[in-house]
Backbone as CSV, one residue per row, in Angstrom:
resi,resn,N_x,N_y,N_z,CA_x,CA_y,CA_z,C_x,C_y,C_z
1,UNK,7.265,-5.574,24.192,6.094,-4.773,23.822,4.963,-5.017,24.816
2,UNK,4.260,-3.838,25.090,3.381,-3.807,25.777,1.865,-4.719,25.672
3,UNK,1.264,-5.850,26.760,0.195,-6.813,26.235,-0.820,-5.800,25.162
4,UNK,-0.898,-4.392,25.582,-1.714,-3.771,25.666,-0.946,-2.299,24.245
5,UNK,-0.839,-2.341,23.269,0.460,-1.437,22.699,-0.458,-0.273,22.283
6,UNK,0.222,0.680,22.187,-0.237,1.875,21.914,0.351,2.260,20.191
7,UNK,-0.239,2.400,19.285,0.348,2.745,17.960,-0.148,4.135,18.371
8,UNK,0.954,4.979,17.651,0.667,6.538,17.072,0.955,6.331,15.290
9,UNK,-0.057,6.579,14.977,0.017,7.242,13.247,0.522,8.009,12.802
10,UNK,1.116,8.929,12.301,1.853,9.924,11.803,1.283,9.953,10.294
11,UNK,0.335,10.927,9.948,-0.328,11.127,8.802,-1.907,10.419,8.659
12,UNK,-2.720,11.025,8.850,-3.700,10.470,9.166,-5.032,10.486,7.446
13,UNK,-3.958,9.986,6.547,-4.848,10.517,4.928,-5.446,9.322,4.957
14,UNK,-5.947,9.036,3.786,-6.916,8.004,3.055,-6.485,6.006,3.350
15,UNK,-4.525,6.185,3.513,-4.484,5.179,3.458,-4.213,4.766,5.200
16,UNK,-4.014,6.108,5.631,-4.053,5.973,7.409,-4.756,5.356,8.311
17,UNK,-6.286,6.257,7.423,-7.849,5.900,7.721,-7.993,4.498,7.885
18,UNK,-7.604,3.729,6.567,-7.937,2.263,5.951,-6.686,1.638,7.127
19,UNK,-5.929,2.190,7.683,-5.111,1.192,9.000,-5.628,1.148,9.807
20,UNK,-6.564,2.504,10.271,-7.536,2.499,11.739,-8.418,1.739,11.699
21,UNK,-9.303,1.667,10.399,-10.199,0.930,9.940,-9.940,-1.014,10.290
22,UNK,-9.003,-0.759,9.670,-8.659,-2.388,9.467,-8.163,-3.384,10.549
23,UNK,-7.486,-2.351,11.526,-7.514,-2.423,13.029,-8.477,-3.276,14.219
24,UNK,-9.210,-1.952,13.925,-10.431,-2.270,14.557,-11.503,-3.395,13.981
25,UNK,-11.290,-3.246,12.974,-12.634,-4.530,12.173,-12.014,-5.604,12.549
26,UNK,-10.613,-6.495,12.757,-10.024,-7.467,12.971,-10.040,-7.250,14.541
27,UNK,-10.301,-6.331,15.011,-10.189,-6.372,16.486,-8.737,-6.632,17.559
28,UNK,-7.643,-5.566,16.274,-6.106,-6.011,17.046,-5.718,-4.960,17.966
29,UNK,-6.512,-3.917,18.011,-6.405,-2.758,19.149,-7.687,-2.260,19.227
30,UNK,-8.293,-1.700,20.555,-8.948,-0.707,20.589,-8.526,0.737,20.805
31,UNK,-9.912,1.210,20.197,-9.842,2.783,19.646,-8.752,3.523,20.807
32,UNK,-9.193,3.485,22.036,-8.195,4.594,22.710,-6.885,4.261,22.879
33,UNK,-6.456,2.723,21.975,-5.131,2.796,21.815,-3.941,2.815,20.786
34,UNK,-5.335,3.944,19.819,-4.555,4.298,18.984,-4.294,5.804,18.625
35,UNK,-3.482,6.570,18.196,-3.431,8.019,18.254,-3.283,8.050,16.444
36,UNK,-3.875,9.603,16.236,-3.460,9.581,14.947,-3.332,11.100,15.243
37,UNK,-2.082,11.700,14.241,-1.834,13.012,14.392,-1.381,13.324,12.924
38,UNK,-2.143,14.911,13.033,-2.071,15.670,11.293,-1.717,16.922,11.703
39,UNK,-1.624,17.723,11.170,-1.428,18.979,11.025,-3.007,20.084,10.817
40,UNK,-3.985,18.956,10.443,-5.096,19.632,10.280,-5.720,19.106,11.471
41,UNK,-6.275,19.857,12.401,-7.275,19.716,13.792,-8.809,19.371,13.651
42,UNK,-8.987,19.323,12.101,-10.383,19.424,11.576,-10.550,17.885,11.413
43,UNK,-9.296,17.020,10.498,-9.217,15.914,9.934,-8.866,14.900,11.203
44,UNK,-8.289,15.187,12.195,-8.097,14.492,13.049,-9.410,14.442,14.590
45,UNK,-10.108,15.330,14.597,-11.263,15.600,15.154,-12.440,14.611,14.429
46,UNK,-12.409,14.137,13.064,-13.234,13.459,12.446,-12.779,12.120,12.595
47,UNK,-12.003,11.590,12.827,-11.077,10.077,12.780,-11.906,9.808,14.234
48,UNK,-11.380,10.717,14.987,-11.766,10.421,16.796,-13.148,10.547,16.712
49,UNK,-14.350,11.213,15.819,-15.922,11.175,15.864,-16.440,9.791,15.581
50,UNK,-15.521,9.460,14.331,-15.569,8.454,13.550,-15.595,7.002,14.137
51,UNK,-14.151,6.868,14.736,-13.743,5.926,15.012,-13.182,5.394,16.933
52,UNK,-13.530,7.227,17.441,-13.184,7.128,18.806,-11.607,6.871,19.437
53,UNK,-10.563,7.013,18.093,-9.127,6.899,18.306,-8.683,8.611,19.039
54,UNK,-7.432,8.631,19.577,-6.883,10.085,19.865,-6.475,10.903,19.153
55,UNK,-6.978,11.803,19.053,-6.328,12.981,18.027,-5.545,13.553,18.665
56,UNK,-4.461,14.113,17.954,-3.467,14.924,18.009,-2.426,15.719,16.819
57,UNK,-2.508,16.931,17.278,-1.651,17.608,15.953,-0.781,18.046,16.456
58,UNK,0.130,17.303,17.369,1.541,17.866,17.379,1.957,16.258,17.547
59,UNK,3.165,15.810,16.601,3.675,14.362,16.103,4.073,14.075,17.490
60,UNK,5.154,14.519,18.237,6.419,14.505,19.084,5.176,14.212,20.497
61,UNK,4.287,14.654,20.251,3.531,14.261,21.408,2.732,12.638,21.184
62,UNK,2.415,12.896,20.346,1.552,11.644,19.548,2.070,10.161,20.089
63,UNK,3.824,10.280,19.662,4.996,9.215,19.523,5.159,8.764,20.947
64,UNK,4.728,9.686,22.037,5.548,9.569,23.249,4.776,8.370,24.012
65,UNK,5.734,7.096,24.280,5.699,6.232,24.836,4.483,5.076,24.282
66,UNK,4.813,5.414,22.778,4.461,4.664,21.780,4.972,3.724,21.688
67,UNK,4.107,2.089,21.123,4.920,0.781,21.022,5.373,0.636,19.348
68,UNK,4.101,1.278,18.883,4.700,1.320,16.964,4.353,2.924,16.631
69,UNK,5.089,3.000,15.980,4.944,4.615,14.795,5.360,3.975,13.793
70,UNK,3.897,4.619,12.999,3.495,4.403,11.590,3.366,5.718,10.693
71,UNK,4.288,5.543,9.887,4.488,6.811,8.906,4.162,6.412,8.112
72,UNK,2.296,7.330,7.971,1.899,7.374,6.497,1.672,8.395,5.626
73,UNK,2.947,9.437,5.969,3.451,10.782,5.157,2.987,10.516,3.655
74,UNK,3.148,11.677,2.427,3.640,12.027,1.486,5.290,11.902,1.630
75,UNK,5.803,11.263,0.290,7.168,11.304,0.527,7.934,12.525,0.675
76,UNK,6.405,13.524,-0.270,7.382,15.086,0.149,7.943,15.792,1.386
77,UNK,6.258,15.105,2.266,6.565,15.663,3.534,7.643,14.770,4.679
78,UNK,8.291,14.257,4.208,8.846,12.715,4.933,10.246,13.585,5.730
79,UNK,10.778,14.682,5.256,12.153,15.257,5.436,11.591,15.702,7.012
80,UNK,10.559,16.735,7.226,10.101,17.626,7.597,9.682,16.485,9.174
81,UNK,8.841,15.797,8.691,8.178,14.908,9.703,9.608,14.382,10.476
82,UNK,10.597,13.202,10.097,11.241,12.816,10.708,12.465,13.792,11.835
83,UNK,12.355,14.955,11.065,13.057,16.616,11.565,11.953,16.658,13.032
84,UNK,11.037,16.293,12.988,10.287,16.687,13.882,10.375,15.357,15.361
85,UNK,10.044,14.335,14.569,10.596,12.959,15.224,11.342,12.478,16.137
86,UNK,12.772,13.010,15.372,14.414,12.535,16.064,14.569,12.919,17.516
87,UNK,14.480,11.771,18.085,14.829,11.466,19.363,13.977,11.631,20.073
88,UNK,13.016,11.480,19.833,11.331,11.736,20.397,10.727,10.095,20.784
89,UNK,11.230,9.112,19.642,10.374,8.037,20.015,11.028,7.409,20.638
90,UNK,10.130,6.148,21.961,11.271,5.110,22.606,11.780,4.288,21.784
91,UNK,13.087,4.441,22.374,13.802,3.021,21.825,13.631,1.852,22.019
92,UNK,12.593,1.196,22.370,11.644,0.046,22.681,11.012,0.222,21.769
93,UNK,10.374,1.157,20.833,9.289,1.149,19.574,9.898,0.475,18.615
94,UNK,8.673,0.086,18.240,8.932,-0.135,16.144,8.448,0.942,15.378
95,UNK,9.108,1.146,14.402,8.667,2.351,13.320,8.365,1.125,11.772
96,UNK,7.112,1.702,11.484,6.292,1.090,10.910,6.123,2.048,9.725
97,UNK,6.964,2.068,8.367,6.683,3.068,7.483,6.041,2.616,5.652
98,UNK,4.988,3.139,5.636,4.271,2.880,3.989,4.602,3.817,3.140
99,UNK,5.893,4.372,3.327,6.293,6.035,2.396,6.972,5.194,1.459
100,UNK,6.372,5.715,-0.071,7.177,5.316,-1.147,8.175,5.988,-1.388
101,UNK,9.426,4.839,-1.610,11.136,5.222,-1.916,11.714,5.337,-0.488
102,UNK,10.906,5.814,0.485,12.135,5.571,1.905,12.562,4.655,2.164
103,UNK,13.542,4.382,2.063,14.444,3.206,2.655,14.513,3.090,3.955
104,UNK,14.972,2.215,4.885,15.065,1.694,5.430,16.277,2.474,6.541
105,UNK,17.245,2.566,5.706,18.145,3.474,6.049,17.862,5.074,6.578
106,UNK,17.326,5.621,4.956,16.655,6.615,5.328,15.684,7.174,6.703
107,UNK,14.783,6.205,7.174,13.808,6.125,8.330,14.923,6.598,9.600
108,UNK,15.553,5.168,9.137,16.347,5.439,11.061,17.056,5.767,11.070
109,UNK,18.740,6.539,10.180,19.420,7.577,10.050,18.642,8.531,10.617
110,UNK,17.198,9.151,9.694,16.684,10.510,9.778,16.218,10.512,11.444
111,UNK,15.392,9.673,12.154,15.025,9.487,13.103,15.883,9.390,14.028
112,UNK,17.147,8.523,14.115,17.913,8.234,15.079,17.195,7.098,15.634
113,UNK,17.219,5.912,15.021,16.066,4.828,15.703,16.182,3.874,14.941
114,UNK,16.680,2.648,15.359,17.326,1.724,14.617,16.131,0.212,14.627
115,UNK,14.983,-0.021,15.065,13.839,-0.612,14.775,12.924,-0.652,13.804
116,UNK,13.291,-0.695,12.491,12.427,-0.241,11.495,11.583,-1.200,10.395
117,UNK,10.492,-0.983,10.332,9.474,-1.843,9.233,9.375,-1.243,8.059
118,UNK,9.708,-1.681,6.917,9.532,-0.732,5.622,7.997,-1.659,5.084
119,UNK,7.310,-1.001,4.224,6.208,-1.652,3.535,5.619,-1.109,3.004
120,UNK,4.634,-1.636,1.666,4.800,-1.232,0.526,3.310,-1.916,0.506
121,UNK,1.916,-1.147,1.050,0.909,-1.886,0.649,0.009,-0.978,-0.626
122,UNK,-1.354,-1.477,-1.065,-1.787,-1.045,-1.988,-3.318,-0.357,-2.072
123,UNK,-3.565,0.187,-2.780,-4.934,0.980,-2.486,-5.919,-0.082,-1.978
124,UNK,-6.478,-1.198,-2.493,-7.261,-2.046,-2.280,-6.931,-2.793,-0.255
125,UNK,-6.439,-1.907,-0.363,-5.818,-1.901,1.285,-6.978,-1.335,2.239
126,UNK,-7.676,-0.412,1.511,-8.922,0.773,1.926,-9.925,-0.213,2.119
127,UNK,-10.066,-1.080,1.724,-11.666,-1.921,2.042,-10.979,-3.737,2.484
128,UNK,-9.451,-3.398,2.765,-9.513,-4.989,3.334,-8.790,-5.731,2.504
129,UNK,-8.371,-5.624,1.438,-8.301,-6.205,-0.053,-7.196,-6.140,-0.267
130,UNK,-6.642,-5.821,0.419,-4.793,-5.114,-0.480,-3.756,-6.190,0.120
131,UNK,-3.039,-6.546,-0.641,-1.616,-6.894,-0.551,-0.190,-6.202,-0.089
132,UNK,0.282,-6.192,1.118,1.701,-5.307,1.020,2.761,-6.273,1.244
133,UNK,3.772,-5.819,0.622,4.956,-6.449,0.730,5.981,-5.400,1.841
134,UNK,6.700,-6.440,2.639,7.016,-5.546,3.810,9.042,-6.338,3.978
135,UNK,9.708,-5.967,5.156,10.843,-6.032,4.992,11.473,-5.255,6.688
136,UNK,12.147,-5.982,7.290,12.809,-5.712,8.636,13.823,-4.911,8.467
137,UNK,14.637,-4.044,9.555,15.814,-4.057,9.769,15.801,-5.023,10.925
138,UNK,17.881,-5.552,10.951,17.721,-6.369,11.563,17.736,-6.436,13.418
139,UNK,17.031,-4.802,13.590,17.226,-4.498,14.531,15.713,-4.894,15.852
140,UNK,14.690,-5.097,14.703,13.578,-5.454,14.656,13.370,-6.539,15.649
141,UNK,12.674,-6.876,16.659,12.444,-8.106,17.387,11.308,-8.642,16.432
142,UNK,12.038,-10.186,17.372,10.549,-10.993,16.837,8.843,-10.890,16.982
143,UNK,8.619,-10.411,18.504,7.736,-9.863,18.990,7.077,-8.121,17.732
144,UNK,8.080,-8.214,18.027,7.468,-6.511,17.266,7.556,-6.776,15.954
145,UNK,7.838,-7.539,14.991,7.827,-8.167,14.000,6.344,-9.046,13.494
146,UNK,6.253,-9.450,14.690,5.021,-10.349,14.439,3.662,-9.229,14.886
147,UNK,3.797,-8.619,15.289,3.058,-7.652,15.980,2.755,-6.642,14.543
148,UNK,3.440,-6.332,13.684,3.748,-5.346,12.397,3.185,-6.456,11.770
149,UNK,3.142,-7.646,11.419,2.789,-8.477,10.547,1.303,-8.272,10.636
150,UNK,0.804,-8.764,12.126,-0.643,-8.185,12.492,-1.525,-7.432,12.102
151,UNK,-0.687,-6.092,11.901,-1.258,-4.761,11.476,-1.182,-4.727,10.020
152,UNK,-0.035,-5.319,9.542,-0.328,-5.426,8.294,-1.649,-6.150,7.475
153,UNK,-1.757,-7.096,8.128,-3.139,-8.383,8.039,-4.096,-7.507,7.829
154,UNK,-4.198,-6.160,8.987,-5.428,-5.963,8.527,-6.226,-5.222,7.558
155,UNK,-4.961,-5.055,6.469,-5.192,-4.333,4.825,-5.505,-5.235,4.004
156,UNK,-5.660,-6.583,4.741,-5.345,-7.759,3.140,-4.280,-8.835,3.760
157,UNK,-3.498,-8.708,2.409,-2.791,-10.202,2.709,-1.665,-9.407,2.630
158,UNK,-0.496,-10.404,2.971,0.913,-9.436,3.586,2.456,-10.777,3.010
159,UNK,3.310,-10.148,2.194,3.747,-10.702,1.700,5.240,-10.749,2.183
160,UNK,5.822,-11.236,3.116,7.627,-10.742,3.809,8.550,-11.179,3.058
161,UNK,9.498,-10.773,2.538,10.728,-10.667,1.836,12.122,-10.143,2.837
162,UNK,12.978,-10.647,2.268,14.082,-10.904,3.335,14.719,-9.278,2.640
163,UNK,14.903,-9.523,1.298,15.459,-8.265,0.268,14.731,-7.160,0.652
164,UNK,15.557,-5.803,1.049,14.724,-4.785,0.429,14.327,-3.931,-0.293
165,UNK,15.083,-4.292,-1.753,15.530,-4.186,-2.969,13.959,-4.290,-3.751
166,UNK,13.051,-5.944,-2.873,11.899,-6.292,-3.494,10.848,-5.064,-3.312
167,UNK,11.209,-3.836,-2.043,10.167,-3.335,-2.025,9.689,-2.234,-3.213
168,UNK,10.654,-1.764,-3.862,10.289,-0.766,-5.032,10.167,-1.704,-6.294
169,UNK,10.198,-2.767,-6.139,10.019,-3.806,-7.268,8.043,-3.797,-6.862
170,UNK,7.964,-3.937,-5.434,6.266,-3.985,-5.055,5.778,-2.734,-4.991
171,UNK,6.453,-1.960,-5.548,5.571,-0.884,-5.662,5.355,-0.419,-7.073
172,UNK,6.515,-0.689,-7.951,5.496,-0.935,-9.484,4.847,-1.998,-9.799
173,UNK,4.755,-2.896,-8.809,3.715,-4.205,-9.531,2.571,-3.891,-9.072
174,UNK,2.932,-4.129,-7.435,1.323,-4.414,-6.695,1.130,-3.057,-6.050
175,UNK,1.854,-2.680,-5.850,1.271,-1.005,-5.417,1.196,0.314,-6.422
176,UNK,1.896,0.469,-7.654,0.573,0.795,-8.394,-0.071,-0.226,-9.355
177,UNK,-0.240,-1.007,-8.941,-0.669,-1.999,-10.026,-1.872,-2.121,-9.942
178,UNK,-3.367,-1.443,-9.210,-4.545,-1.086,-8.866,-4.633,0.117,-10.319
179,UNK,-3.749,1.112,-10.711,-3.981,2.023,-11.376,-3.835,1.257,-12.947
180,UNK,-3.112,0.545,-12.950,-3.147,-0.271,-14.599,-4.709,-1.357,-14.447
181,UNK,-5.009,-1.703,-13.569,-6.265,-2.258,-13.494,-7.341,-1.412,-13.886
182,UNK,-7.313,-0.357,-13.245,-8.553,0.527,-13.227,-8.634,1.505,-14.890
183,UNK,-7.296,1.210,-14.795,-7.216,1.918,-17.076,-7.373,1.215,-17.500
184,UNK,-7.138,-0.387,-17.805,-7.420,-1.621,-18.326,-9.635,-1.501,-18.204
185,UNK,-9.831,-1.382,-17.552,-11.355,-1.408,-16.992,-11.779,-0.400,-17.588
186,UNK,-11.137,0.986,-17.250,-11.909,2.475,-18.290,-11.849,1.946,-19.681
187,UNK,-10.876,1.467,-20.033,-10.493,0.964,-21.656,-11.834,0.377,-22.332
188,UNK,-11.758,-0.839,-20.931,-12.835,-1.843,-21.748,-14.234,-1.440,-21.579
189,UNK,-14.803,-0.430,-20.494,-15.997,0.099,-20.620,-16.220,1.105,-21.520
190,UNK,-15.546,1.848,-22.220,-15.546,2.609,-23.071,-15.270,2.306,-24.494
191,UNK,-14.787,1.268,-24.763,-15.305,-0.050,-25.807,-16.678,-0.243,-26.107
192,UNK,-16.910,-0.715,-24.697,-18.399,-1.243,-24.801,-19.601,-0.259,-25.192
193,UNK,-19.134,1.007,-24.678,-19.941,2.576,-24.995,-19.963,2.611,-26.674
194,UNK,-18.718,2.572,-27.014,-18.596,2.863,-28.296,-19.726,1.818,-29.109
195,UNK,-19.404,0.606,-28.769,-20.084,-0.402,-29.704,-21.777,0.007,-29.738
196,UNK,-22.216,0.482,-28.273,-23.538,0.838,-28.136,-23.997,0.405,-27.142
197,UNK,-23.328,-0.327,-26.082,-23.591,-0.312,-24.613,-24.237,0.960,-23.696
198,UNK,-25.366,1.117,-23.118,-25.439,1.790,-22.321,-24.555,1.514,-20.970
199,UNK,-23.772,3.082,-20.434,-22.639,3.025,-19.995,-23.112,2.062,-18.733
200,UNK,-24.000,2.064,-18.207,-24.603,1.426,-16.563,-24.075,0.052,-17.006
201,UNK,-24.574,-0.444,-18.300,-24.559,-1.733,-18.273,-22.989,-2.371,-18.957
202,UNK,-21.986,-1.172,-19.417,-20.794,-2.113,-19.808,-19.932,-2.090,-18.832
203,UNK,-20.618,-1.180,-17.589,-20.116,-0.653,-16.230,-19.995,-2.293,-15.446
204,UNK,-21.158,-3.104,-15.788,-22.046,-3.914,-15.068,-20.670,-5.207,-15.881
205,UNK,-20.964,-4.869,-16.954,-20.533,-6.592,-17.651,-18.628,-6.546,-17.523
206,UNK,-17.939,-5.452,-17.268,-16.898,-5.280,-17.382,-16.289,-5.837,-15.739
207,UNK,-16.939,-4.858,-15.194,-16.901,-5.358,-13.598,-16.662,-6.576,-13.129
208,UNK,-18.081,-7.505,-13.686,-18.595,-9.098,-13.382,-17.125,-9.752,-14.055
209,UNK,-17.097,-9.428,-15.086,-16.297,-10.320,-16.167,-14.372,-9.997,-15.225
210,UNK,-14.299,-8.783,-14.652,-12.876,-9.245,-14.199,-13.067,-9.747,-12.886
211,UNK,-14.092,-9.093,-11.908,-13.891,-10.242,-10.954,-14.470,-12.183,-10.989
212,UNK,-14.790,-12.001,-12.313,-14.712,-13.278,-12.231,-13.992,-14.297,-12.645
213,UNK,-13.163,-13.448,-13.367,-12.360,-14.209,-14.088,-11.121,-14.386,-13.166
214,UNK,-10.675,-13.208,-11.949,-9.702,-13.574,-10.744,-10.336,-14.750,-10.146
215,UNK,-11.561,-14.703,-9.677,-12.416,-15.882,-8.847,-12.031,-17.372,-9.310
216,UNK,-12.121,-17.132,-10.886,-12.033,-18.084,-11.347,-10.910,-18.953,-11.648
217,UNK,-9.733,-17.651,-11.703,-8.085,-18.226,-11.879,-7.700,-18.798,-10.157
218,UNK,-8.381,-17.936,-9.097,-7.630,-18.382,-7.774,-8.432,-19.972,-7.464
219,UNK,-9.493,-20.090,-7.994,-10.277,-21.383,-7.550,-9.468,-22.555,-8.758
220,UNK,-9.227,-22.131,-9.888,-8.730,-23.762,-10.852,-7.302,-23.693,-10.581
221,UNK,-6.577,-22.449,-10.503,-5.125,-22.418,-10.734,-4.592,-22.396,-11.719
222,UNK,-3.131,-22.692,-11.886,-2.764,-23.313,-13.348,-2.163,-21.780,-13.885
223,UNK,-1.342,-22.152,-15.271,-1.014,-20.680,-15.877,-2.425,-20.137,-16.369
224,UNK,-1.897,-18.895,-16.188,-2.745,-17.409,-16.851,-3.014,-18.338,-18.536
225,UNK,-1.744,-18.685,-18.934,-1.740,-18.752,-20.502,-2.571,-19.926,-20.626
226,UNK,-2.847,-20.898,-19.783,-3.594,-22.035,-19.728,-4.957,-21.801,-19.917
227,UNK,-5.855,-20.774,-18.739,-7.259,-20.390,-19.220,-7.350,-19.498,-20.501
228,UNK,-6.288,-18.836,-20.603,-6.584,-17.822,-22.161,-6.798,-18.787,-23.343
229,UNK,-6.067,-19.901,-23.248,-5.906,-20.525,-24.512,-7.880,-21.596,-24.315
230,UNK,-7.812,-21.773,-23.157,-9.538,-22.216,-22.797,-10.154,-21.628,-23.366
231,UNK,-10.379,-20.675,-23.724,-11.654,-19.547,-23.967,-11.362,-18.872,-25.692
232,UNK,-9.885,-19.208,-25.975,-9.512,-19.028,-27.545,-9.751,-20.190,-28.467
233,UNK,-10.803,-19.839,-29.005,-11.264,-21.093,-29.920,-10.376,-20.368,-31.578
234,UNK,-10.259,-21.483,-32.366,-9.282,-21.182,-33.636,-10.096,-20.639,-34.533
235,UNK,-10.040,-19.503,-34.911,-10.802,-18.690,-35.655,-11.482,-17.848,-34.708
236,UNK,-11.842,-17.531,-33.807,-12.924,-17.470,-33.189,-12.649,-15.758,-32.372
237,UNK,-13.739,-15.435,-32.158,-13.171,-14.176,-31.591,-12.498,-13.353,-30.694
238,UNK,-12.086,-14.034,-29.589,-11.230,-14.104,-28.672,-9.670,-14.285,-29.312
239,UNK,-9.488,-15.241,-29.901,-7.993,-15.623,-31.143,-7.881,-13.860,-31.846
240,UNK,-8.963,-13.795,-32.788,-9.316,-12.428,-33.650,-8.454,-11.031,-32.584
241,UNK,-9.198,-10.908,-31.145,-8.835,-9.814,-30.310,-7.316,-10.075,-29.801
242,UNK,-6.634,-11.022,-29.273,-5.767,-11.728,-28.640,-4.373,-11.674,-29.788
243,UNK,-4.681,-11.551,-31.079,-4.082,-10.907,-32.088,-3.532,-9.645,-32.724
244,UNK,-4.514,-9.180,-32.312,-4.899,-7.681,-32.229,-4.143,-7.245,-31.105
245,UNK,-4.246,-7.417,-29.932,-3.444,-7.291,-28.789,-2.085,-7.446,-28.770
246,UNK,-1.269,-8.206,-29.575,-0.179,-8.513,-29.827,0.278,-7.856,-30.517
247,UNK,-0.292,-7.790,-31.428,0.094,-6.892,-32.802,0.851,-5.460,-32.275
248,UNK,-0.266,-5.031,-31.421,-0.600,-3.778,-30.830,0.650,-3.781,-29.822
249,UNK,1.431,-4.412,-29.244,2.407,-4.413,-28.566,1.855,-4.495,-26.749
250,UNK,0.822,-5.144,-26.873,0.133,-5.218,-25.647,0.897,-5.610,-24.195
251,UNK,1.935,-6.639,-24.334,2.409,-7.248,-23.475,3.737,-6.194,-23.063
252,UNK,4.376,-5.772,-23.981,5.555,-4.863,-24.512,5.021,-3.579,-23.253
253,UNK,3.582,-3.560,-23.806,3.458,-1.892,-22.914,3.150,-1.773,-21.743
254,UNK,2.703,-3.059,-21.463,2.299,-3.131,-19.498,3.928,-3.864,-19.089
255,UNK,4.968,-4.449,-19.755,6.283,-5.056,-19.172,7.031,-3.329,-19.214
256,UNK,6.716,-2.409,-20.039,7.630,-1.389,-20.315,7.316,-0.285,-19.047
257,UNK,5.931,-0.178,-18.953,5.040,0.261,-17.626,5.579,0.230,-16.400
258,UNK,5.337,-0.969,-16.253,6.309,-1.516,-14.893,7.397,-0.925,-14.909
259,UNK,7.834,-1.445,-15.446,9.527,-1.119,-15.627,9.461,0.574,-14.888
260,UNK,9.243,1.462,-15.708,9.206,2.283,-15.553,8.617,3.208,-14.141
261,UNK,7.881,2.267,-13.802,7.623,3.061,-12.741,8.577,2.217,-11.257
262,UNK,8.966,1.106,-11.871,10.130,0.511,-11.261,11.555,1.715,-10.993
263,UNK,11.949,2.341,-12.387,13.190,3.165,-12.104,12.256,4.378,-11.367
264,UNK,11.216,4.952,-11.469,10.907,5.848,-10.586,10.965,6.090,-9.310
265,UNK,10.382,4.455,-8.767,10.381,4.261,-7.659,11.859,4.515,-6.581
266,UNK,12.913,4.139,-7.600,14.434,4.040,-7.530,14.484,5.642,-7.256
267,UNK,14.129,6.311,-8.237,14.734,7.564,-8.525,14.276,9.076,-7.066
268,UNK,12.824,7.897,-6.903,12.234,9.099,-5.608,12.976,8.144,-4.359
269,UNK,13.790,7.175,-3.691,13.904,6.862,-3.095,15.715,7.493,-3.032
270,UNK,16.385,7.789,-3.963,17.588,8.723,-4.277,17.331,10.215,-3.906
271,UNK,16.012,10.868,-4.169,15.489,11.781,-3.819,15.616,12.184,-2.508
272,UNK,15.052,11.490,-2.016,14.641,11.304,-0.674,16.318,11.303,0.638
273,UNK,17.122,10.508,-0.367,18.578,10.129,0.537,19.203,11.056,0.600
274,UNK,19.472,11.899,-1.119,19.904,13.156,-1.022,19.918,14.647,-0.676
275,UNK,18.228,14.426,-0.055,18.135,15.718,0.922,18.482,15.414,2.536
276,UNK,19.347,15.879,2.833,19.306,16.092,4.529,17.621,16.542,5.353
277,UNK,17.290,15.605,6.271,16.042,16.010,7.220,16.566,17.280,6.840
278,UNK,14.957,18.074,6.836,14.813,19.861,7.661,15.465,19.897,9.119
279,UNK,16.070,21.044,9.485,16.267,21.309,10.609,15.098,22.035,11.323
């Protein structure tokens, strides 16, 4: 790989943005050596105002004599894109893909390109914050491996697994697992409305109270069930709610959750195998 590498993007949406972004704030490429290409000339004209990277809306140009391609498609559009791809990128590249359910297989079959990064990061990826869980083929160098690890870093923290079985397992936990947070949070601010909270302020106490209570689990450690039982006094109202919660099948419906978006994950990644690329 080049001292100096050139990434092309392939999909330049919300979580594209947050790679250019995260890039540059860690300082692992500069702007003119990165390309991002869309289909819209409007959205990719704003990235390059923005951020001073290359725009481009034709892919096959984007890729050419690229060190990584990063596919951050819709899985819908994933057939169409790699149709466009095949045999376009060097075989010296890494392909670097965040499409939920593509396999691994899928990528470099469709492509013709046997270097591939699968990974599975999460919204909180957009401001720095996110976790992805990621996974080689074993065609992958070490260099370009460690180089993908890099880029990953700069969403958050980055989790490698040998399996790539774990990655649709990380995408109902930790990749949508931002959306059971953020209903868990509507839940409890709209509690607080009800009781007679003005909304600003159960906005305020709901907020404080979960990031502090992560702050507070990553600084003591120890089980989850260890601080709950801290703060459950016998009789007391925390015991009272924590009851209630059980009752209610609380644990049952975020294990059943998962789950479920576990076989989904399965089911769009079958999706995906059983259509042939567009010609």
């Amino acid at each position: 790989m080049n001292q100096t590498p050139i990434i092309a993007l392939i999909g330049p949406g919300a979580m594209g943005e947050a790679i250019i972004g995260g890039l540059l704030r860690k300082n692992i490429i500069t702007p003119e050596r990165i390309r991002a290409s869309g289909p819209l000339a409007t959205r990719v004209e704003a990235l390059h105002e923005r951020y001073g990277i290359q725009p481009y809306t034709d892919n096959a140009q984007a890729v050419q004599g690229a060190d990584m391609v990063l596919l951050a498609v819709k899985p819908q559009k994933l057939s169409r894109v790699i149709s466009g791809l095949r045999g376009k990128i060097s075989p010296s590249a890494v392909v670097l893909s965040i499409i939920a359910g593509a396999t691994i297989q899928i990528i470099s079959e469709g492509l013709q390109h046997q270097a591939v990064v699968r990974a599975m990061p999460n919204t909180p990826a957009q401001i720095g914050e996110g976790i992805t869980v990621w996974t080689v083929s074993r065609y992958v160098t070490p260099e370009q491996m460690e180089f993908s690890r890099q880029v990953l870093l700069a969403l958050g923290q980055e989790v490698f697994v040998e399996e790539e079985n774990y990655l649709d397992m990380a995408t109902a936990l930790s990749g949508t697992g931002p959306a059971y947070v953020f209903l868990f949070m509507e839940a409890l601010i709209d509690a607080g409305v009800h009781m007679g909270f003005p909304r600003r302020i159960a906005e305020q106490l709901v907020n404080q109270t979960i990031l502090g209570s992560v702050s507070y689990y990553q600084k003591i450690g120890g089980h989850p069930a260890q601080l709950r039982n801290q703060v459950t006094s016998p009789g007391g109202t925390s015991a009272e709610a924590l009851y209630y919660l059980e009752k209610a099948g609380f644990r049952t419906a975020i294990s059943r959750a998962i789950w479920a978006a576990y076989e989904r994950s399965l089911e769009l990644g079958k999706g995906l195998n059983s259509k042939p690329p567009e010609e």
